[in-house]
C-alpha positions as CSV (number, residue, x, y, z in Angstrom):
1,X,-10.1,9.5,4.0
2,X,-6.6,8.5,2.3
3,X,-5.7,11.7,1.4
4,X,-2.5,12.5,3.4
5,X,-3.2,16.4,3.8
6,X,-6.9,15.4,5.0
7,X,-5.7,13.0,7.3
8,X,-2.9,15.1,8.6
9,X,-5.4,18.1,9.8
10,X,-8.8,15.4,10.2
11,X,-8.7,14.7,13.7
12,X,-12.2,12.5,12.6
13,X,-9.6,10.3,10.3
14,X,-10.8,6.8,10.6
15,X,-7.1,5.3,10.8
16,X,-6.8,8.0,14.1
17,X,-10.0,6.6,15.3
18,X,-9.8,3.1,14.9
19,X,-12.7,1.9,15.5
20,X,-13.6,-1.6,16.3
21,X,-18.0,-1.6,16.3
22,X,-20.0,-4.7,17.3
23,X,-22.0,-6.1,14.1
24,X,-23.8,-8.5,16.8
25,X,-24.5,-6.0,19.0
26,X,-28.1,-4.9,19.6
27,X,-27.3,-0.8,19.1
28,X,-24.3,0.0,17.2
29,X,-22.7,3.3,18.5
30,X,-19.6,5.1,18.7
31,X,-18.7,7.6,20.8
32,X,-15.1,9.5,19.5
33,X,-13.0,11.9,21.6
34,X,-9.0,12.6,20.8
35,X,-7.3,11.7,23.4
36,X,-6.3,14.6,25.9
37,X,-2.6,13.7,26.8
38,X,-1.9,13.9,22.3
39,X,-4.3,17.4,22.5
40,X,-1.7,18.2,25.7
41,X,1.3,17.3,24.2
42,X,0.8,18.9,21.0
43,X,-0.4,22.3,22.4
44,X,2.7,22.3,24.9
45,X,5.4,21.3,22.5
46,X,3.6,23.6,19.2
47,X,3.6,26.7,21.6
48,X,7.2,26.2,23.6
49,X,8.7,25.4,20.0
50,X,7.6,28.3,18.3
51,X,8.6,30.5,21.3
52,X,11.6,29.7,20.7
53,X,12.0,29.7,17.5
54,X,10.5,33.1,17.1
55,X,13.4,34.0,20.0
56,X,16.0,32.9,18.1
57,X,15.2,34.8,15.2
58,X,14.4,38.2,16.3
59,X,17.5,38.3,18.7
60,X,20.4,35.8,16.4
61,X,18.7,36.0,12.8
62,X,20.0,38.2,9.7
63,X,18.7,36.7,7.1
64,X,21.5,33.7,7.3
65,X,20.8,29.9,7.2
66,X,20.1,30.1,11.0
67,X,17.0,31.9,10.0
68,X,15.9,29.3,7.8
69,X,16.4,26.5,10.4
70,X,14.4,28.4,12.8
71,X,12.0,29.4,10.5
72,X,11.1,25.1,9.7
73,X,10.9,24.5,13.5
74,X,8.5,27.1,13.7
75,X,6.2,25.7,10.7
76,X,6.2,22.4,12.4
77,X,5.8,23.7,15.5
78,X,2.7,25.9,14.1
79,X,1.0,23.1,12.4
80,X,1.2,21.0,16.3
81,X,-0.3,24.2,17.5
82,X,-2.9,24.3,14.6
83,X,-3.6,20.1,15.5
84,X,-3.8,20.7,18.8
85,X,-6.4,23.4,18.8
86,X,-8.7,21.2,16.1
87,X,-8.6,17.9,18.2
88,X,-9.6,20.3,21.5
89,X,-13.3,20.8,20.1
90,X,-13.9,17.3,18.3
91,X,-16.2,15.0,19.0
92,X,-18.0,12.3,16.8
93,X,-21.4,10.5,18.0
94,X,-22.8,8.0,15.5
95,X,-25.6,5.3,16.5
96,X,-27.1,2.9,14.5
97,X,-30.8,1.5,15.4
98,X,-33.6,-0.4,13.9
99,X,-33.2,1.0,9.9
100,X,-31.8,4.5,10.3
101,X,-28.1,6.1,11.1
102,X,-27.8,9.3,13.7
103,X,-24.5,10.9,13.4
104,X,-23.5,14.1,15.5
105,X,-20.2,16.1,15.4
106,X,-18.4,19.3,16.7
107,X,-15.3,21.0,16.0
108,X,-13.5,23.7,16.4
109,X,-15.6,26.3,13.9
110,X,-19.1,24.2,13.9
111,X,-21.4,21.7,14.7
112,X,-23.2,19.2,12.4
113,X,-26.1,17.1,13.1
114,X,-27.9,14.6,10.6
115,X,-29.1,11.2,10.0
116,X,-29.6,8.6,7.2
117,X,-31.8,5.3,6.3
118,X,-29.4,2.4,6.6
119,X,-31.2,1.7,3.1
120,X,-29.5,4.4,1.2
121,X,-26.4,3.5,1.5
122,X,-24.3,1.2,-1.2
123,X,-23.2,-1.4,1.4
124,X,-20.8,-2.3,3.3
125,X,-16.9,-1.8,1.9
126,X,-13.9,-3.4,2.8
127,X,-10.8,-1.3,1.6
128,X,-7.1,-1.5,2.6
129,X,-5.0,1.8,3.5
130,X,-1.1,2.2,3.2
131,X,0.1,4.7,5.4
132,X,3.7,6.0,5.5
133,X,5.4,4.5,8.9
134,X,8.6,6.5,9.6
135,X,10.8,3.6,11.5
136,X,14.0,3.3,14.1
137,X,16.8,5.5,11.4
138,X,13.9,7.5,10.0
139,X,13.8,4.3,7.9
140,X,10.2,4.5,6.3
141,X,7.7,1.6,5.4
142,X,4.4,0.9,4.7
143,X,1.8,0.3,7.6
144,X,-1.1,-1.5,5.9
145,X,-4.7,-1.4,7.6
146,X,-8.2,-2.7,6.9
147,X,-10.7,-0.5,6.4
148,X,-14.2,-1.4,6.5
149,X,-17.0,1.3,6.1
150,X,-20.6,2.0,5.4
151,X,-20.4,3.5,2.0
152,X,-22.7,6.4,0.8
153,X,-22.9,8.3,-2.7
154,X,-22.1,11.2,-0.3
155,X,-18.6,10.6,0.7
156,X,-19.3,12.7,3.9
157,X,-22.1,10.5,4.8
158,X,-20.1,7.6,4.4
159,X,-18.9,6.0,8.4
160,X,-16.3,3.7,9.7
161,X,-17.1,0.5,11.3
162,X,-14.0,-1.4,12.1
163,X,-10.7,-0.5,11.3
164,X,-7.0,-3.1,12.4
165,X,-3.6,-3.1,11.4
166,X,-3.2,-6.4,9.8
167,X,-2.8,-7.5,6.4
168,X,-5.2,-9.7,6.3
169,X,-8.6,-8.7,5.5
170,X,-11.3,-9.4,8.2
171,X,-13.6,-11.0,6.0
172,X,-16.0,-12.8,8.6
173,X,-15.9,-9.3,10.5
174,X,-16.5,-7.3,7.0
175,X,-19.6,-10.2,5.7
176,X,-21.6,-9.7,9.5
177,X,-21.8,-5.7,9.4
178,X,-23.3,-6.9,5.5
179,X,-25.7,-9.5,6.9
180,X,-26.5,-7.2,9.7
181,X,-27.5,-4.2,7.6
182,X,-28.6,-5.9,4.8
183,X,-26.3,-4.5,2.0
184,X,-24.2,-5.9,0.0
185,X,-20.3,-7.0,0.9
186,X,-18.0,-5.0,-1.1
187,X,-14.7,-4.9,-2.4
188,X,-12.2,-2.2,-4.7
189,X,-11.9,-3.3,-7.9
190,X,-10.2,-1.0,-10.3
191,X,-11.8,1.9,-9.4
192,X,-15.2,0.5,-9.3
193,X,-16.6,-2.1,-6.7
194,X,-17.9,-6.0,-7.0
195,X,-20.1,-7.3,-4.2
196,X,-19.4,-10.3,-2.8
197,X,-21.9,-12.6,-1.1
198,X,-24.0,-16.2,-1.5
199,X,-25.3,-14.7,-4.2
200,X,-22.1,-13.8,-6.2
201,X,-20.7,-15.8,-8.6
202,X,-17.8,-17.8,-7.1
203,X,-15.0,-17.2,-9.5
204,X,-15.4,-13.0,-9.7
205,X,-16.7,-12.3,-6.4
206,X,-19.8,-10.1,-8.9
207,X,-23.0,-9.9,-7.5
208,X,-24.1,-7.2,-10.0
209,X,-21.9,-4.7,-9.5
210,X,-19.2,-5.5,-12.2
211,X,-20.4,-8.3,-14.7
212,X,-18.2,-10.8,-15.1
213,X,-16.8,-11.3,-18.8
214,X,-18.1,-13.6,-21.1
215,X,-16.2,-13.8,-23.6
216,X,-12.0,-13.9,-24.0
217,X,-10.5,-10.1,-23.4
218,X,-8.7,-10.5,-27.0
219,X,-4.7,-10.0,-27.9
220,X,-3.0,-9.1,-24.8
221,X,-1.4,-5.6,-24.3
222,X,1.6,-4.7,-24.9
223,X,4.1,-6.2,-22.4
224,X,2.3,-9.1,-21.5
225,X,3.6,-12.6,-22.9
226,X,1.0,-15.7,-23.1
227,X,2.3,-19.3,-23.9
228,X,0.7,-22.5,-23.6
229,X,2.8,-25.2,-23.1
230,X,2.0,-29.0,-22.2
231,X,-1.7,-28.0,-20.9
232,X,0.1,-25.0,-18.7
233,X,-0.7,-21.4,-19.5
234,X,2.0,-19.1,-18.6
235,X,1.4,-15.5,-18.4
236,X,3.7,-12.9,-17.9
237,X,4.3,-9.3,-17.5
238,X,6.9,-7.6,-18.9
239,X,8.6,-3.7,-19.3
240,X,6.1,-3.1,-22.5
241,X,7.2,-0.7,-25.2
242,X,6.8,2.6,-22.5
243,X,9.8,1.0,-20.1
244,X,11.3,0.3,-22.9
245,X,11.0,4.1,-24.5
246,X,11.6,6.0,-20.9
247,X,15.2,3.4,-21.2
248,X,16.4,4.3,-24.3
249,X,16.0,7.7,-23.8
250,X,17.5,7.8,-20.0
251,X,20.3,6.2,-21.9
252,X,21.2,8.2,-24.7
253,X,19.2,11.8,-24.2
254,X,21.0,12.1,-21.1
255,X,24.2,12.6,-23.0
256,X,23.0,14.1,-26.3
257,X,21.6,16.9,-24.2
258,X,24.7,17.5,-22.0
259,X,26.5,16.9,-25.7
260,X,24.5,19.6,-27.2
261,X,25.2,22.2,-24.3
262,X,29.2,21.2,-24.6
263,X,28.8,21.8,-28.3
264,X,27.4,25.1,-28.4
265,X,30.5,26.3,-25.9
266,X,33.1,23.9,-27.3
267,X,32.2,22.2,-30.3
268,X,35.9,20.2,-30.1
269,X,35.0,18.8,-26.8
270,X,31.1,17.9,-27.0
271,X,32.1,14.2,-28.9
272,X,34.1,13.0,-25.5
273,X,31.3,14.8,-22.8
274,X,29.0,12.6,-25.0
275,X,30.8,9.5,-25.2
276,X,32.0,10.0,-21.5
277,X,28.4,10.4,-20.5
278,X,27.4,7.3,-23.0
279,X,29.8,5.2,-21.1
280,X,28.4,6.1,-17.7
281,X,24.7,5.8,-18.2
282,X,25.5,1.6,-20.0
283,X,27.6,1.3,-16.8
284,X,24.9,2.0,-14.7
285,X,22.2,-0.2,-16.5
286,X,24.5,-2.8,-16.9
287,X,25.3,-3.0,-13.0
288,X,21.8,-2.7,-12.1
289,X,21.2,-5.4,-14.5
290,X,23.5,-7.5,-12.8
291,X,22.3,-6.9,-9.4
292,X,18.9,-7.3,-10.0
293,X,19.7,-10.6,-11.7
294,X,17.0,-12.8,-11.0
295,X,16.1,-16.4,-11.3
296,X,15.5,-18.8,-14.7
297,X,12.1,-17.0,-15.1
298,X,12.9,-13.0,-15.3
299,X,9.6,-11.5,-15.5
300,X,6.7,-11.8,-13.0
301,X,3.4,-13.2,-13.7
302,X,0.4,-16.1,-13.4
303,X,0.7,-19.5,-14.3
304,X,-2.6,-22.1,-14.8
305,X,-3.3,-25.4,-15.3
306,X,-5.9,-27.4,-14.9
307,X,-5.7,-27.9,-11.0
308,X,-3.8,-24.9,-9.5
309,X,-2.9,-21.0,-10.5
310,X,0.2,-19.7,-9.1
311,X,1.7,-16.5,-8.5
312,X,4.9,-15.9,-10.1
313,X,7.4,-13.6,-8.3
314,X,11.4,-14.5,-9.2
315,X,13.6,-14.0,-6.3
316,X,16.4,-11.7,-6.5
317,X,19.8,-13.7,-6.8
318,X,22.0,-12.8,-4.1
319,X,24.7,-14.2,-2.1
320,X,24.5,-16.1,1.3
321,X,26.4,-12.9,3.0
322,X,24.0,-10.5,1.2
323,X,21.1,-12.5,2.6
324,X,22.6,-12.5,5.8
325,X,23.1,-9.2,6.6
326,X,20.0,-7.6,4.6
327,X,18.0,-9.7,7.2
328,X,19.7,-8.4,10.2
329,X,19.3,-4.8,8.7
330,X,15.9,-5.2,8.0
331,X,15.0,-7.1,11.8
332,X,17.5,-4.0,13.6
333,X,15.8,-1.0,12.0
334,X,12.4,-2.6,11.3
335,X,12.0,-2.2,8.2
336,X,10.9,-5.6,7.0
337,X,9.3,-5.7,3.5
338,X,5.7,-4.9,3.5
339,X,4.3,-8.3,2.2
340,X,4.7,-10.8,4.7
341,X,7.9,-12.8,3.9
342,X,6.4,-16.1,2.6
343,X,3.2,-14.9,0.7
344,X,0.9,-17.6,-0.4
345,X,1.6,-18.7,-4.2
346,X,-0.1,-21.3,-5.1
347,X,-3.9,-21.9,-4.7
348,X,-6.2,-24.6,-6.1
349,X,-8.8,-23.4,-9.2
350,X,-11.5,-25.1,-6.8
351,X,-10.5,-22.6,-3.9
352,X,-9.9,-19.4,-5.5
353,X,-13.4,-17.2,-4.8
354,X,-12.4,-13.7,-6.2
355,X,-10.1,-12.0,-9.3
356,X,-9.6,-8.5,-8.9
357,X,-7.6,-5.7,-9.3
358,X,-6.8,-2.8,-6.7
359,X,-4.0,-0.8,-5.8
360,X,-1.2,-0.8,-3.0
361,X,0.8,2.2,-1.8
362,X,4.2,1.6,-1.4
363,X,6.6,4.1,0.9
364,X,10.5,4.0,0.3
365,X,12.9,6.7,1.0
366,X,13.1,7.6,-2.2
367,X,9.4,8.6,-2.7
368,X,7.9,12.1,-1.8
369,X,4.3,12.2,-0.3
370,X,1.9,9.8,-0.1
371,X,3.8,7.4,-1.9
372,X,4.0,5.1,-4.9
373,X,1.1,3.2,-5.9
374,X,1.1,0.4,-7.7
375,X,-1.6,-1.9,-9.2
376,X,-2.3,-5.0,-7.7
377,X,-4.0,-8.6,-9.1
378,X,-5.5,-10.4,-6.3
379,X,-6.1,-13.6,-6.3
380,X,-8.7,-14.9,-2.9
381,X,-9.9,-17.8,-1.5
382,X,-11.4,-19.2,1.8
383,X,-9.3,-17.7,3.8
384,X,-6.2,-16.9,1.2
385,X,-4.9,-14.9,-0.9
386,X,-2.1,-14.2,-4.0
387,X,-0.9,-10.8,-4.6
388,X,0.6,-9.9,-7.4
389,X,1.9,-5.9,-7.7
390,X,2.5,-4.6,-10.6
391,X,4.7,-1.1,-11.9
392,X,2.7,2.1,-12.2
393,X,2.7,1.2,-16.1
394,X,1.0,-2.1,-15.2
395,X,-2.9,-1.4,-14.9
396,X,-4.2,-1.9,-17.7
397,X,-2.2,-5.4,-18.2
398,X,-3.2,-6.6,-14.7
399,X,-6.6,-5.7,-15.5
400,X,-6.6,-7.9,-18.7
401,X,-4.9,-11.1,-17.0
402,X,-7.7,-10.8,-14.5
403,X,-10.5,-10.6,-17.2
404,X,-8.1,-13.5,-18.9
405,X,-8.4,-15.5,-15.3
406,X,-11.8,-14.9,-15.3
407,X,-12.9,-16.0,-18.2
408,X,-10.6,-19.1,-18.3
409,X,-12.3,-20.3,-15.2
410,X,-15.6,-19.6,-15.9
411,X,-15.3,-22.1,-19.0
């Protein structure tokens, strides 16, 4: 369901749904139609936009750039019309009683009826999804909601419970629909799932699902630096030897290559392109180094001791002005960073409950799609909880501090 072509043409999406189901209540049903002013509105504007469009064209277009304008309004307009006509015939009835699931839905081409013993799915999952929020400016951001769903081996047998914008989890919401079906609680954990529950351990969250380790995860990967020093273990996570790799060549491939071209037209002139071109790419690192300069520690990371673990995430350095004004920006067009502004960052080692690592989908105008996703270490307690997101690069070394965490807990 967070595939962004699927959710664009699903009118069943769960995020368009949003449902909000009753774990206490006796019969647990749902009863889903689109709602008939968006069915309206998108059949009225799809048709009256490609109508003209169309008009345009066959009276004003040659083949010139107008032709090409046209012909976008008339995609967009076509894929309203497209919406429009799917959401018209859908409907979703789904009703949970005693130890069995009936589910019936129609749309547009057919209809499909079926049902399923509560006691075949997996359990009861509590995901987060990042969708793509186009603000005031066209400025975009990242929406975050919370997912829960009764998970089946069968992804289209899998159904939505309860779904918020928030970015906090609904745990007591997410541990009832587990109590009431009897299935386990569960939660992503890179790309497999731990349960969560009285039974689970305390530290990992496992209930069976993903064993904890038992033994230390061995030498760290590259990029990740571990020091112990006066009974604190720092851990952090660095570029690795790939960032480091993708710099040097941005650096200097950039201007061999354009070098190379010069040199096969002008061989006199390829040494100053290349020097020229040299010059420009250091210039560029070495502003963005200064601009990003950060505080005394540079690299993000985890810190332990024997009380607390913290989350270590340096602050940019910038100037009171800068502050100033990237506030006001960020209040005005409502873009305000995705993490809420104070994050928790500290938690005591008798508090934290879970170690795990999922992912987080970032949206900035400079990405295409669905996004940038990142890993993420999460760090939960009662209640709380300590993100820290890593670089695409940085899975497999957010994966070993958590087996690190883990263990060093455990003993």
């Amino acid at each position: 369901m967070t595939n962004p072509l699927r959710r664009l043409f699903d009118p069943g999406d769960w995020i368009a749904m949003k449902p909000a189901l009753d774990p206490a209540a006796s019969i647990i049903s749902l009863d889903f139609t689109p709602s008939r002013g968006e069915i309206q509105l998108r059949l009225i504007v799809g048709t009256v936009v490609l109508a003209i469009a169309a008009t345009v064209i066959h009276f004003f277009g040659d083949g010139d750039i107008l032709t090409l304008v046209m012909g976008g309004f008339g995609f967009f307009a076509l894929v309203n019309l497209v919406l429009g006509l799917i959401q018209s015939r859908f409907t979703m009835q789904m009703t949970m009683t005693g130890d069995s699931v009936h589910v019936r839905t129609r749309s547009l081409f057919r209809n499909n009826a079926w049902q399923e013993r509560i006691a075949n799915y997996r359990g009861v999952l509590l995901r987060e999804a990042h969708v793509r929020d186009q603000g005031v400016g066209n400025i975009p951001s990242t929406k975050t909601y919370q997912v829960i769903e009764l998970l089946h081996d069968d992804p289209a047998r899998t159904l939505p419970l309860h779904v918020s914008e928030d970015v906090s989890p609904p745990s007591d919401i997410h541990q009832a629909f587990a109590d009431r079906f009897g299935l386990p609680a569960l939660l992503p954990d890179s790309g497999d799932l731990i349960a969560t529950g009285a039974d689970s351990d305390p530290r990992t969250g496992d209930g069976g699902a993903v064993p904890a380790p038992a033994s230390d995860p061995g030498r760290p990967p590259a990029g990740i630096r571990l020091r112990d020093r006066g009974g604190v273990t720092r851990i952090t996570v660095g570029g690795g030897l790939a960032v480091a790799v993708s710099r040097f060549l941005m650096i200097f491939g950039v201007p061999a290559t354009f070098g190379w071209i010069v040199w096969n037209i002008e061989p006199e002139v390829a040494p100053y392109i290349f020097g020229a071109i040299l010059a420009l790419m250091l210039l560029v690192f070495g502003v963005g180094a200064l601009l990003n300069r950060r505080d005394d520690q540079s690299d993000r990371g985890i810190e332990i001791d024997g009380e607390t673990v913290r989350v270590i995430v340096p602050d940019m350095k910038r100037s009171a002005l800068a502050e100033a004004t990237l506030e006001q920006f960020q209040r005005v067009a409502g873009a305000a960073d995705a993490e809420p502004a104070h994050p928790v960052r500290e938690m005591a080692l008798g508090s934290v409950r879970r170690i795990r690592v999922d992912s987080y989908t970032a949206h900035r105008s400079r990405d295409r799609g669905g996004g940038t996703v990142h890993p993420r270490l999460l760090i939960e307690g009662d209640g709380e909880r300590m993100a820290l997101i890593g670089s695409q690069f940085d899975n497999r070394k957010l994966e070993w501090i958590r087996d690190f965490l883990r263990h060093r807990l455990n003993r």
